[in-house]
N, C-alpha and C positions, 0 to 999 in steps of 0.2 A: 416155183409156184409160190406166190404170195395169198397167202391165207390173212382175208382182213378181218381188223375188230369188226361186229358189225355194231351198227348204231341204231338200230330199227327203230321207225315212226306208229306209232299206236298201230293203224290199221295195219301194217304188215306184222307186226307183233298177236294179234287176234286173226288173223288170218291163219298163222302158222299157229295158234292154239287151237285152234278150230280144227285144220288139219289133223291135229295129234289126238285131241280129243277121239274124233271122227275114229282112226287109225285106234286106240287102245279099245275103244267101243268092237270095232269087228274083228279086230284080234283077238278078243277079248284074255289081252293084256294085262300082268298085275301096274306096268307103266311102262311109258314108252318118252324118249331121251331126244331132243333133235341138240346136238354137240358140235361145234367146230372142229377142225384137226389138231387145232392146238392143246385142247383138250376144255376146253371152255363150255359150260351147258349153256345153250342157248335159251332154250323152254322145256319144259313139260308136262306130260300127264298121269294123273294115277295114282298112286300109292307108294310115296317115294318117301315120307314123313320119318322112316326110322334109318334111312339110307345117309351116309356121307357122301353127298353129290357131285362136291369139286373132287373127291376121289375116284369115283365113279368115273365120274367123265375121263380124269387125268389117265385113268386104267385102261379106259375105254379106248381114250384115242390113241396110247403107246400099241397097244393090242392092233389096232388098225393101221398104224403105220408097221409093223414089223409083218402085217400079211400083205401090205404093199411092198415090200420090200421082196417077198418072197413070190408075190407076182412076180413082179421084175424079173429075178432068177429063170424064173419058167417062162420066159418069154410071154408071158401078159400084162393088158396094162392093169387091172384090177380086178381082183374076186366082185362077184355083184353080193355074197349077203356071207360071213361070217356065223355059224353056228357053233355055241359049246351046249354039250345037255349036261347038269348037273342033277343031283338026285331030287331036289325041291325044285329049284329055279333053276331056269334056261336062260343063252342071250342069244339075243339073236342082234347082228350090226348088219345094215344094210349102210353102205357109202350113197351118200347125193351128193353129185357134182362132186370139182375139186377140194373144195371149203369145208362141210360136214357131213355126217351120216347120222341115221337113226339107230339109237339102242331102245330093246325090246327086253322087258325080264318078264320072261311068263312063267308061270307057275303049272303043273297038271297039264303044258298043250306040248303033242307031238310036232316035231317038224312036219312032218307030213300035213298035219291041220292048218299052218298056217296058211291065209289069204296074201299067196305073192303078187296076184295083179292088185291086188287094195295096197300093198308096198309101194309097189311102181307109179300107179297115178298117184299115189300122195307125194311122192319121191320127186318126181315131176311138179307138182305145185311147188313144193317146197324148194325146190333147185332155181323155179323161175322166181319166185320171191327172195329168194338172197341175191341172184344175180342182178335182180333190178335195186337191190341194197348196194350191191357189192359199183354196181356202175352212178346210184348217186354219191357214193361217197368217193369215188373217182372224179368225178365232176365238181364236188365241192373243194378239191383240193388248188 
């Protein structure tokens, strides 16, 4: 699997804030992460200003490939959403597509409160906006 740099053009770059925005509003989210595999933040939204982000992410995506890994073992191709509950903040990783997933830190929300179908359609925009990323810059080469 090749996981690309992406190079996003303004409009696909506000599209996918829009998304996220949208997504930390009905989660109501302290912020929420769209991250490649590599471990690269793509965008954000929220309350992220005291956080180490390139850490974040780096932690974020080691953490999601070692439960890909353990899919595998059990005969899956992927978990669909990663939950830890901490005593203050939560995370929650949901994978899109092969390239990136979203990190969630919520503060005060039970899993059970979370909006998964507001995951999924965003997941789904967000999956079709990198791929048409991921297929121009294919073409450009």
């Amino acid at each position: 699997m090749e996981i690309p740099n992406f190079k996003l053009e303004a409009g696909e770059y506000e599209k996918i804030l829009l998304v996220l925005s949208s997504l930390n509003q009905k989660l109501k989210a302290d912020s929420v992460f769209l991250i490649n595999r590599t471990g690269q933040e793509i965008a954000h939204d929220g309350n992220s200003h005291t956080l180490d982000i390139q850490a974040l992410s780096s932690l974020a995506a080691s953490n999601i490939a070692a439960i890909y890994g353990l899919a595998s073992l059990l005969g899956e191709h992927e978990f669909e959403r990663i939950y830890h509950k901490g005593e203050n903040t939560s995370i929650l990783m949901s994978p899109i597509g092969e390239f990136a997933f979203l990190l969630f830190l919520l503060k005060g929300i039970e899993e059970k409160e979370i909006d998964l179908k507001a995951i999924r359609r965003a997941s789904l925009i967000l999956e079709d906006v990198l791929k048409k990323c991921s297929r121009r810059l294919k073409a450009a080469r």
